[in-house]
PLY file of the C-alpha trace (Angstrom):
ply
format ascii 1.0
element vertex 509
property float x
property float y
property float z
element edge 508
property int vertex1
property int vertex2
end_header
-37.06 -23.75 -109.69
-38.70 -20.31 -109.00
-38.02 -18.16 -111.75
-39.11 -15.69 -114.90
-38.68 -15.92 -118.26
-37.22 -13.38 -120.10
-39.46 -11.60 -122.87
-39.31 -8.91 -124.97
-42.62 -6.96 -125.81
-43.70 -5.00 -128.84
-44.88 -1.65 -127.59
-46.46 -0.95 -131.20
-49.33 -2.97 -131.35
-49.23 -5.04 -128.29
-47.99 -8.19 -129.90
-46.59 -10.74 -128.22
-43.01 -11.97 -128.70
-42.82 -13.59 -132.03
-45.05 -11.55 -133.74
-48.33 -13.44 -133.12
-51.80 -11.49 -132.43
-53.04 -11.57 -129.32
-56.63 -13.52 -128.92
-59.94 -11.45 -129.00
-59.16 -9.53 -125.96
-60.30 -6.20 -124.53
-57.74 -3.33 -124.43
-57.34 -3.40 -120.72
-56.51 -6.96 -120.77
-54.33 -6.16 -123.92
-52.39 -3.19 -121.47
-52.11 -5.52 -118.66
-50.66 -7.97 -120.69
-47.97 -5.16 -122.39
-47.14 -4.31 -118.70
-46.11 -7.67 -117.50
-44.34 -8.10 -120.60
-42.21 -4.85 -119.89
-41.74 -5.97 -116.58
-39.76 -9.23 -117.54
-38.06 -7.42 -120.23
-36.62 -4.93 -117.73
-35.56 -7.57 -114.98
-34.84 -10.35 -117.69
-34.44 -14.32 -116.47
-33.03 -14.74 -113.07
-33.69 -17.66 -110.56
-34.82 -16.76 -107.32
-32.00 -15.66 -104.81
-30.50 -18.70 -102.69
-29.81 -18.29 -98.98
-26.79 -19.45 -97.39
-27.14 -19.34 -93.85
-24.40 -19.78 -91.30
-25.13 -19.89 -87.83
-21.81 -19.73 -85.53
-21.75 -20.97 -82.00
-20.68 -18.81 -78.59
-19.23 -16.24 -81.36
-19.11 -12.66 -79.93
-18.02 -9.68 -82.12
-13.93 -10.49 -81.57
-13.22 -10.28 -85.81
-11.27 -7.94 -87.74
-14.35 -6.43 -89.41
-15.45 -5.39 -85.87
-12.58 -3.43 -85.11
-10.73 -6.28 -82.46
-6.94 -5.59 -82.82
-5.92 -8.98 -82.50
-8.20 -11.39 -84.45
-7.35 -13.00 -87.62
-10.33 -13.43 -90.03
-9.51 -12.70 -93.79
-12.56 -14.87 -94.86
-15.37 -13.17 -92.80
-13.88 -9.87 -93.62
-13.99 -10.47 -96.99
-17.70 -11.67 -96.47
-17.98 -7.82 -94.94
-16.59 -6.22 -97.19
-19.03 -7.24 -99.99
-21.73 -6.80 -97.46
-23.13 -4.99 -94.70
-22.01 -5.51 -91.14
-24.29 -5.03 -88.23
-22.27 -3.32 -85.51
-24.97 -3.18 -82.74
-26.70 -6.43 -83.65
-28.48 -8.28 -80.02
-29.98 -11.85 -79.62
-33.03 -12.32 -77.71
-31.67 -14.85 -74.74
-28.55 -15.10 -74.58
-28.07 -18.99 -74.51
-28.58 -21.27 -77.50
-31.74 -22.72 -77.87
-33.88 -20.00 -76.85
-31.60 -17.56 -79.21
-31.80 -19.93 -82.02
-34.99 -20.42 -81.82
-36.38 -17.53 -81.31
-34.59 -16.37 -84.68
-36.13 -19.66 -86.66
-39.30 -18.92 -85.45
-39.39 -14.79 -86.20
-40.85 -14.33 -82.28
-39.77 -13.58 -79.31
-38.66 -15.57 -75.79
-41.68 -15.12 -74.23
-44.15 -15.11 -77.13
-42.80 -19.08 -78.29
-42.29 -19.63 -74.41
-39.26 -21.03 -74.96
-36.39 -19.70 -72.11
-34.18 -22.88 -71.23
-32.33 -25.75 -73.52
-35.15 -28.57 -73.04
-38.11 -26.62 -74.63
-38.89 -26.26 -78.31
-41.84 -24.33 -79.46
-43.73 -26.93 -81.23
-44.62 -28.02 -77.50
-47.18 -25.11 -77.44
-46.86 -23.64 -81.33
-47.18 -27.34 -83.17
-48.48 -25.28 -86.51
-45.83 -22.39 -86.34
-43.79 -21.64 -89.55
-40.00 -21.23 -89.20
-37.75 -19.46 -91.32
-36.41 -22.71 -93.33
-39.65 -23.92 -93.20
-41.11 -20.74 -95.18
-39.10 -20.74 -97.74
-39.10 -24.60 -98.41
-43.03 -23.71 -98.55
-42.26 -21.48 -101.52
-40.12 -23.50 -103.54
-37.08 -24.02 -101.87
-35.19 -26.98 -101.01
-33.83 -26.66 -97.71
-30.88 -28.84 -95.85
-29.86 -28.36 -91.96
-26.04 -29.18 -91.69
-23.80 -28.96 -88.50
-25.81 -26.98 -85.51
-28.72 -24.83 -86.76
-31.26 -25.78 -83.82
-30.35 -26.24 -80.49
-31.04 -29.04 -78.24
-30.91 -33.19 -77.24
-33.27 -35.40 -78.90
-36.54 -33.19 -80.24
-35.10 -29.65 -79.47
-31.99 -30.27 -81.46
-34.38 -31.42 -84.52
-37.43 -29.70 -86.45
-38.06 -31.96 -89.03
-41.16 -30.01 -91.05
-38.19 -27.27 -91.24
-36.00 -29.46 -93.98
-36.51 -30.82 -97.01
-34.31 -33.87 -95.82
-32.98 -34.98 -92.26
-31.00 -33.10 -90.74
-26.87 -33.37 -91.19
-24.42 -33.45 -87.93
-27.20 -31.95 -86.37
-25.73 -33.53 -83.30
-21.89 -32.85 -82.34
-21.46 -35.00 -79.17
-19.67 -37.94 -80.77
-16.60 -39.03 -78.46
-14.29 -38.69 -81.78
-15.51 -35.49 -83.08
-14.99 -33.21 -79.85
-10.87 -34.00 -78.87
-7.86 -35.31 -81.17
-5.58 -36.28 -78.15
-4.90 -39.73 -76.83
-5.36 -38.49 -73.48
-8.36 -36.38 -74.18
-9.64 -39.27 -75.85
-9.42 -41.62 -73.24
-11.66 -40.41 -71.28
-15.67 -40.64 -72.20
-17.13 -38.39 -70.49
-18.55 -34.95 -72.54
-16.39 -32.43 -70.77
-12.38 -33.52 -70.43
-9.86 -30.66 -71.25
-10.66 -26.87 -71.60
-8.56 -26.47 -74.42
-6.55 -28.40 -76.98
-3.82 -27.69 -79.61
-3.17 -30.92 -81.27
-1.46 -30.94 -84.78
-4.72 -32.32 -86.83
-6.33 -31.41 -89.92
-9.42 -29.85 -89.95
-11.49 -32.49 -90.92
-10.51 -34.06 -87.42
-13.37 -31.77 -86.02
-16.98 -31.52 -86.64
-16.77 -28.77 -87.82
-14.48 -29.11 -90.62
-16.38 -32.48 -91.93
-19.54 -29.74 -91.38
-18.10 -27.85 -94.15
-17.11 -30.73 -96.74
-20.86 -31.94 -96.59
-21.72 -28.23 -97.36
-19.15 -27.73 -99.68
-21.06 -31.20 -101.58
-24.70 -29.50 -100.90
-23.81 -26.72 -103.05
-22.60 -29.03 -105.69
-25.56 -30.66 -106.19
-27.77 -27.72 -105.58
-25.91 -26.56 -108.86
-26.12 -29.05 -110.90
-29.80 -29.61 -110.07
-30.96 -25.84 -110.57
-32.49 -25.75 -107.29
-33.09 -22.65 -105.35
-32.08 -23.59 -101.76
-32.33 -22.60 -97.92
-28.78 -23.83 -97.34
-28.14 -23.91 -92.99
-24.43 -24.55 -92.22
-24.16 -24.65 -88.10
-20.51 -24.36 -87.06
-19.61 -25.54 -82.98
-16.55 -23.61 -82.59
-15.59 -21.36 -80.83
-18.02 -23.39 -78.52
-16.09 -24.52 -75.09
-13.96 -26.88 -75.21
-11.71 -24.38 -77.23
-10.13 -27.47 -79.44
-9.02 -26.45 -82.32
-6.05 -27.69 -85.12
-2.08 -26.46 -83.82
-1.83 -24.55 -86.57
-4.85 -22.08 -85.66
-3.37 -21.47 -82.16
0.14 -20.84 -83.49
-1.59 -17.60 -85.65
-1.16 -15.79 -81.89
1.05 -15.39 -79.93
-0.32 -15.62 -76.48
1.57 -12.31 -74.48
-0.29 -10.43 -77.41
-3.74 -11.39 -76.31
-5.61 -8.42 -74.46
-6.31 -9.57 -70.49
-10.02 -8.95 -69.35
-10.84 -5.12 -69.34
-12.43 -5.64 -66.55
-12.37 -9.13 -64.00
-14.65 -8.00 -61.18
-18.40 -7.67 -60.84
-20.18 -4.71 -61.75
-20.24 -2.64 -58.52
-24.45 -2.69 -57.20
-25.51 -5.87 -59.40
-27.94 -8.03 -58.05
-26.88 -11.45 -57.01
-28.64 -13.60 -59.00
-27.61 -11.22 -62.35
-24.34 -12.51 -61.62
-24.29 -16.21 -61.34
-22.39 -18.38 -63.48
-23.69 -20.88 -65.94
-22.12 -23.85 -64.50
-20.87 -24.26 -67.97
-17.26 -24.01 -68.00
-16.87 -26.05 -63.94
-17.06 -28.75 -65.94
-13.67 -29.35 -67.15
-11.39 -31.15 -65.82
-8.54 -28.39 -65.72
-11.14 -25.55 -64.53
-11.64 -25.09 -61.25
-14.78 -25.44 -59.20
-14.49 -21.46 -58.06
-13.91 -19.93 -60.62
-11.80 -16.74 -59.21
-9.13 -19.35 -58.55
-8.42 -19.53 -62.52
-4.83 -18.42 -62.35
-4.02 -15.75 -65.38
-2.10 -18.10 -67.22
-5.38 -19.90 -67.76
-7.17 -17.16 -68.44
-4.72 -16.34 -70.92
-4.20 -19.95 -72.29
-8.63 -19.90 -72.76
-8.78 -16.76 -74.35
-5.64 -17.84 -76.73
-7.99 -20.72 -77.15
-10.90 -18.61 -78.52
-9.08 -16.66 -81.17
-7.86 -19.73 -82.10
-11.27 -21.43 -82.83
-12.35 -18.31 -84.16
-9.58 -18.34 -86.77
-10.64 -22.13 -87.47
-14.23 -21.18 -88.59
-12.63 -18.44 -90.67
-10.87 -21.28 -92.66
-13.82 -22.96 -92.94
-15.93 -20.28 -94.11
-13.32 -18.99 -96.70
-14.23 -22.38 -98.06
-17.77 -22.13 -98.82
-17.29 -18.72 -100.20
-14.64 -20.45 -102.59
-16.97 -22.85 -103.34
-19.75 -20.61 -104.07
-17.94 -18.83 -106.74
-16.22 -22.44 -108.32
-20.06 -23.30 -108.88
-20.69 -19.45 -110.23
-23.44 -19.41 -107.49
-21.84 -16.17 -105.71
-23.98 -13.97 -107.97
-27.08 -15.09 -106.52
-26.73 -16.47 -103.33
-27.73 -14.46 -100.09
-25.78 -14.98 -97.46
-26.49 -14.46 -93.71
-23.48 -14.82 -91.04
-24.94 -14.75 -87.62
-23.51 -15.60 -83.63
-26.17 -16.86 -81.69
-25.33 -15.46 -78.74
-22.02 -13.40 -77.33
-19.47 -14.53 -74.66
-17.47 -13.95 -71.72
-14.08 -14.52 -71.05
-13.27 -13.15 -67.44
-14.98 -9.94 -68.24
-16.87 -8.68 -65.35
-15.77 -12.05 -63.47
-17.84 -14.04 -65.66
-17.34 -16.81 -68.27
-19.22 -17.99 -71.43
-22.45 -16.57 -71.78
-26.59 -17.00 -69.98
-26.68 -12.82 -68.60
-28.03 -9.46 -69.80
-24.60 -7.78 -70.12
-23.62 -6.58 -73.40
-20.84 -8.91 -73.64
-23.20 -11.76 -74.02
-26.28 -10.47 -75.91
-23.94 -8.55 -78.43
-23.78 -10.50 -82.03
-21.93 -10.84 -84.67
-24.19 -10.41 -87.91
-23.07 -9.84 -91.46
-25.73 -10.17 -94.37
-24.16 -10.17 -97.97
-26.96 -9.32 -100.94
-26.32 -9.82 -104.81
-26.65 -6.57 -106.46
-26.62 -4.39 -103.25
-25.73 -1.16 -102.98
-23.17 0.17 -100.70
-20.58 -3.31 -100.39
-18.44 -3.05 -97.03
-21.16 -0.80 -95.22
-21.08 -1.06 -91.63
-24.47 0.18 -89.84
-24.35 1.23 -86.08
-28.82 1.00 -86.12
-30.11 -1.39 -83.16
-31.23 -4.43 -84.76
-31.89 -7.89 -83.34
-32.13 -11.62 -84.58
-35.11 -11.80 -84.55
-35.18 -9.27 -87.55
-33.40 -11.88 -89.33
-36.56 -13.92 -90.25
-38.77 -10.79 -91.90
-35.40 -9.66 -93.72
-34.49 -13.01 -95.53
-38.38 -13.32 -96.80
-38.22 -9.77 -97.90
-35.39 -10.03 -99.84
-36.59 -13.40 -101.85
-39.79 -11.91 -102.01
-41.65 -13.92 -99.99
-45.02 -12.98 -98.16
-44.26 -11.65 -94.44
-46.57 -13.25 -92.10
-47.84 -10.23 -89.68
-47.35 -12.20 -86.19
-43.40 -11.86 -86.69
-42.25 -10.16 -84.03
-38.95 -8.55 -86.30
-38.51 -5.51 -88.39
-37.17 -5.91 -91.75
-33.56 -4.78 -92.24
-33.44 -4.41 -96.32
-33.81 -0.70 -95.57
-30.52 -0.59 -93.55
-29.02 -2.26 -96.63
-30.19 0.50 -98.65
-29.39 3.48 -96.08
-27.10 2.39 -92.88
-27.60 5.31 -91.29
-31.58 6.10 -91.66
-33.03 6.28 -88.33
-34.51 2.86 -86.93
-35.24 0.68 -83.39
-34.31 3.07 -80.51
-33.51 0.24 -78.44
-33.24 -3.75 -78.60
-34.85 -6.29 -76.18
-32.92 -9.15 -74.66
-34.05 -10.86 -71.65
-32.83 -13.88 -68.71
-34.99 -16.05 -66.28
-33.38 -17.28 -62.65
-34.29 -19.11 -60.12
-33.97 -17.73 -56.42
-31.93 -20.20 -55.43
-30.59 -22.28 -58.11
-27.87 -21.79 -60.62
-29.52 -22.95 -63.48
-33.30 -21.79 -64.00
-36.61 -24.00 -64.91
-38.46 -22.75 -67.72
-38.70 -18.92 -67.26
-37.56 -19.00 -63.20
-38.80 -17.33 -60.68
-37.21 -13.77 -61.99
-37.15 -12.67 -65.77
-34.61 -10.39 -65.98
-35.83 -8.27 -68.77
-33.41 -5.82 -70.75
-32.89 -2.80 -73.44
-29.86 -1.37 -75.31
-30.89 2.28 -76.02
-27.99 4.48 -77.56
-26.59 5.68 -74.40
-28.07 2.93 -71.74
-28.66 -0.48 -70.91
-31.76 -1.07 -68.61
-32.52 -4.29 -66.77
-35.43 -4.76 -64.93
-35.61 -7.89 -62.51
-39.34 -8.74 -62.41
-40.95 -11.70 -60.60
-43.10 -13.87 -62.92
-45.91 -14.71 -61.58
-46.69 -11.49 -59.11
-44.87 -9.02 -61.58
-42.87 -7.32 -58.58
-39.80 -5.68 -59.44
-37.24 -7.18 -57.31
-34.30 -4.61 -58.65
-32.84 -2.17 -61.13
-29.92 -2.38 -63.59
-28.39 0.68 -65.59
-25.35 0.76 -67.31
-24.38 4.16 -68.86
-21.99 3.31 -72.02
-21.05 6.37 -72.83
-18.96 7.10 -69.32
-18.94 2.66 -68.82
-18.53 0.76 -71.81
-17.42 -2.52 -69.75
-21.07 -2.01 -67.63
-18.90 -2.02 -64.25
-21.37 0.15 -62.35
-25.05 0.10 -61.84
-26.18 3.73 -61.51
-30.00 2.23 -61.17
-29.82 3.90 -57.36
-27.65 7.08 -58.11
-30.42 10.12 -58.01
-28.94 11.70 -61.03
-30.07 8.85 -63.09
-33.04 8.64 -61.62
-35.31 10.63 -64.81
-33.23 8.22 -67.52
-33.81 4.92 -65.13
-37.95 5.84 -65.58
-37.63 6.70 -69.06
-35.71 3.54 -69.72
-38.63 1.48 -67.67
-41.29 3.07 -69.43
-39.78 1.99 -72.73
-39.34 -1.33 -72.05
-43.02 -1.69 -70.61
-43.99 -0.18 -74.05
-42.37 -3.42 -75.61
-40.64 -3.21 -78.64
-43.36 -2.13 -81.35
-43.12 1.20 -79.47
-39.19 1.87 -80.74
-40.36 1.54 -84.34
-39.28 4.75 -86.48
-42.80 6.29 -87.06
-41.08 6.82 -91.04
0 1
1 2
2 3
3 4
4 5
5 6
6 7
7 8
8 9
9 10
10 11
11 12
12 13
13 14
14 15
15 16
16 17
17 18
18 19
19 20
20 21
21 22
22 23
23 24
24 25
25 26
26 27
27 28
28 29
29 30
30 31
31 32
32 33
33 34
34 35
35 36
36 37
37 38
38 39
39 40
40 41
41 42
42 43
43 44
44 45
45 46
46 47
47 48
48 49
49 50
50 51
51 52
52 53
53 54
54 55
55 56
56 57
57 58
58 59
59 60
60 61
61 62
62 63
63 64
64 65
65 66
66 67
67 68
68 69
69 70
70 71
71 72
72 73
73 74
74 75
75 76
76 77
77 78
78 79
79 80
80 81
81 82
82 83
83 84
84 85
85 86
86 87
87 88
88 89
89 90
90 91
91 92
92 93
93 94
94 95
95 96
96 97
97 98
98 99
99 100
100 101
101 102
102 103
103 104
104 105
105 106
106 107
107 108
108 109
109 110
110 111
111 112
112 113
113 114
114 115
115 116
116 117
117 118
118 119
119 120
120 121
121 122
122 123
123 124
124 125
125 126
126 127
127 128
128 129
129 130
130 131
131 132
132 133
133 134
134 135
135 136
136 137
137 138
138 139
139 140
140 141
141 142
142 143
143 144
144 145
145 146
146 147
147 148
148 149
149 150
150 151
151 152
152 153
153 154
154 155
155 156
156 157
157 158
158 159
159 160
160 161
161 162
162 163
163 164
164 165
165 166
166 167
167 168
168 169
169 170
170 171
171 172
172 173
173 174
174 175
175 176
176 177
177 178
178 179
179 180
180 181
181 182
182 183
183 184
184 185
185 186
186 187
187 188
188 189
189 190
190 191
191 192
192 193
193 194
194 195
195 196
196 197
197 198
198 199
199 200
200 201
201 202
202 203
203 204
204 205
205 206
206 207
207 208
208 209
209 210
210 211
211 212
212 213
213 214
214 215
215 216
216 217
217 218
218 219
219 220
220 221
221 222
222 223
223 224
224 225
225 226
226 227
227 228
228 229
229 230
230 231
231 232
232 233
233 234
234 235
235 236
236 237
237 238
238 239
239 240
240 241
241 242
242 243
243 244
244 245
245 246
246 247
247 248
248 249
249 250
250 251
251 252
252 253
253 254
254 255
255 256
256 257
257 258
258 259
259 260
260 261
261 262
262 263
263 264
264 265
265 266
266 267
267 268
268 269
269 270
270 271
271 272
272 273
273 274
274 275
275 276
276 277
277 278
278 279
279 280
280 281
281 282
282 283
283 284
284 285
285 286
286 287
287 288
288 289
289 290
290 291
291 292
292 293
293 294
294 295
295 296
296 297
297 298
298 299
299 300
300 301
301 302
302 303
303 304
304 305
305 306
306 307
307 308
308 309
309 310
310 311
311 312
312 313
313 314
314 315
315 316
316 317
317 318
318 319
319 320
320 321
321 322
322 323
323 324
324 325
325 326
326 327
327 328
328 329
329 330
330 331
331 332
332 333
333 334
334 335
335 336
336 337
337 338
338 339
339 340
340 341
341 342
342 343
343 344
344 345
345 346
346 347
347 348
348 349
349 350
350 351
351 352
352 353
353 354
354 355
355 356
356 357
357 358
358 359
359 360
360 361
361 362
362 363
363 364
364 365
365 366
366 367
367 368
368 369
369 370
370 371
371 372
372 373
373 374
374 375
375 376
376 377
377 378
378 379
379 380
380 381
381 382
382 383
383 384
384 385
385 386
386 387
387 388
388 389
389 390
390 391
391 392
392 393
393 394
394 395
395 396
396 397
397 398
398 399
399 400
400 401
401 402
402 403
403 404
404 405
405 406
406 407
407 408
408 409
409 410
410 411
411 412
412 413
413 414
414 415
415 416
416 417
417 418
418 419
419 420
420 421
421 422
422 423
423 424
424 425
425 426
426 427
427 428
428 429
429 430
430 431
431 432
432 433
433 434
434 435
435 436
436 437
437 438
438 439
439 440
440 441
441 442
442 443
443 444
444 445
445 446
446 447
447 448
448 449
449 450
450 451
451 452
452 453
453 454
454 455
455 456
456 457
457 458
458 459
459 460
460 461
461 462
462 463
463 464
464 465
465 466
466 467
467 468
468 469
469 470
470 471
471 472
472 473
473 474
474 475
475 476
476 477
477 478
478 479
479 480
480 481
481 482
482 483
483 484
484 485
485 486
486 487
487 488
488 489
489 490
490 491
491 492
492 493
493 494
494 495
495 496
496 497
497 498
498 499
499 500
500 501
501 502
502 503
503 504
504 505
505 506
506 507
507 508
């Protein structure tokens, strides 16, 4: 275990502790030595920080801490409120292995040319470092349970990442996903929407997710090891299946409608197009503006209720963490991979530019810090996630991470930083789903005011079309002002800034 001893010097004649002369050495050597010897006098013995590390799936800002009216998470707001929460926090892609791994690797989309489900960066980066993978390089011991990568077969596992194989690292098992006879029944992957059966929580993945943590910790503890713990949560993933008791914490006629449940007025086409994600079940329709409201009503009562689930389940590990007195020194990083719709701008679940679904959750909770239950409106992304847990354990940053540190926003919220984030989405011209990066990337920033999006063809680099959102008079993005002439100085601005990539919105301080 990483750690330092505690000593205490003798400023008088530079003896060490017990009161032996030092060897035949010169004075400077004598000073250097009384300086290091001050040093671990003034810090004393501690153990190098652990990381918990809790990824949560299709998660979009809808908690308490955040300001939604309706959503009932004690646990994570108690997680905020001895930490700092993000409030303008953006993923990369918005789907869930490009996200993920662009946040385990500490690069961006295009840099690990990774943009669909099927790719993994060790295809073209076979020597790249990931975030688990540093720190079990300096000393840790690090364990992958539940869904930290993202994947089938070799996308869904990194194995030079983890000290040992990976835990549930795969969450398709028939029994896992439904608790109904009928539900059950059936084999294939995708049966109904939603699901309120009365079931404990260990009938779920999820909740079986958390007992193996819950035992990790244990024997982290009574091993002294300093560990990389990664606890991947599915929920509030679709289906939205989740224990009766969770659903009955709403009541359904109190659950907001959509804001908004048409497109945004002068969108492209192919910004629009639905993942082909949520077709799938069996009590969805194939068009999706045939959803009656009741179902739109019964899904989004379905969210909250998953939502609340994972709060359970999290309120757990933080128990645990302070039963084994490891609360003191354990890090912990609470992160969505990716935001979500649900009807918003006629869309569902997630794979777009809007703000709905590159819009995190991220709350990181630091021993000792300064400031517990700050909130911090700065622009940050997750890919700052990687150079901010190294900086805090003191580990060396490696200079081809493509993040910004955040410890200084856990120091000061509110000192200037990014001036915009980057988020980007490939299509195809004529497919619903895209291959590798598609035909278009669209490529995106969140600036204070605006979000830009800038539909560029891959391999010719012609801009097909223009997206700008202003959130100041359109906070639900419902009309693209990318053609209005009044907008026409901020729409240049906007594409200069992205074209000056995002080293340029660095605070020069």
């Amino acid at each position: 275990m990483r750690h330092y001893a505690a000593i205490r010097p003798n400023p008088n004649n530079l003896h060490p502790p017990g009161g032996r002369p030092l060897p035949n050495l010169t004075m400077s050597k004598r000073i250097l030595i009384f300086h290091f010897a001050i040093f671990i006098f003034q810090f004393g013995a501690r153990s190098a920080p652990n990381v918990l590390f809790i990824a949560v799936d299709d998660l979009r800002p809808a908690l308490a801490c955040y300001g939604d009216p309706i959503a009932i998470t004690p646990n994570i707001d108690r997680l905020a409120s001895q930490g700092t929460v993000f409030n303008r926090a953006y993923c990369q892609l918005a789907v869930c292995g490009p996200s993920r791994l662009s946040l385990l690797s500490g690069r961006r989309p295009d840099t690990i040319q990774v943009w669909d489900l099927k790719s993994h960066f060790r295809e073209t980066f076979p020597d790249l470092v990931t975030l688990p993978q540093h720190f079990k390089n300096n000393g840790y011991y690090t364990r992958s349970i539940g869904k930290i990568y993202h994947g089938s077969g070799a996308p869904m596992k990194d194995p030079p990442s983890w000290s040992e194989e990976a835990l549930y690292d795969s969450g398709r098992k028939h029994e896992w996903r439904y608790a109904s006879k009928e539900n059950r029944a059936v084999v294939t992957l995708k049966r109904s929407s939603t699901e309120a059966e009365d079931v404990s929580d260990n009938t779920f993945v999820d909740g079986l997710v958390c007992d193996a943590a819950e035992a990790a910790l244990a024997i982290f503890k009574e091993n002294q090891q300093s560990f990389f713990l990664g606890v991947g949560f599915r929920k509030p993933h679709l289906p939205f299946v989740a224990p009766k008791k969770y659903w009955d914490l709403y009541k359904r006629e109190d659950i907001p409608k959509p804001v908004s449940n048409s497109h945004p007025k002068g969108a492209p086409e192919f910004a629009l197009r639905t993942w082909n994600e949520i077709e799938g079940y069996t009590d969805i329709p194939k068009d999706l503006n045939e959803i009656s409201p009741a179902k739109i009503q019964e899904l989004r009562h379905g969210y909250y209720a998953c939502i609340s689930y994972i709060d359970t389940l999290l309120g757990r590990l933080l128990d645990r963490l302070d039963e084994l007195e490891l609360t003191d020194n354990t890090i912990i990083c609470f992160w969505g991979d990716h935001g979500f719709h649900l009807g918003e701008q006629g869309l569902w679940t997630k794979a777009n530019n809007y703000e709905l679904a590159a819009r995190v959750p991220l709350i990181l909770s630091v021993p000792g810090q300064k400031g517990k239950g700050n909130a911090s409106n700065a622009l940050v992304e997750l890919v700052d996630v990687y150079p901010t847990l190294s900086e805090l354990c003191e580990l060396p940053l490696s200079p081809k991470l493509e993040g910004l540190s955040l410890k200084p926003l856990l120091e000061d919220p509110i000192r200037p930083w990014k001036s915009a984030a980057f988020n980007q989405y490939p299509r195809d011209f004529t497919e619903i789903k895209h291959k590798r990066q598609g035909d278009v990337m669209g490529y995106s920033i969140r600036t204070e005011r605006f979000r830009y999006v800038q539909w560029r063809e891959w391999k010719s680099g012609k801009i097909h079309v223009h997206e700008l959102y202003d959130h100041q008079t359109d906070p639900n993005e419902m009309n693209n002002l990318a053609g209005h002439p009044e907008y026409a100085t901020t729409l240049i601005q906007h594409q200069h800034q992205l074209d000056a990539g995002w080293k340029s919105t660095i605070p020069s301080e």
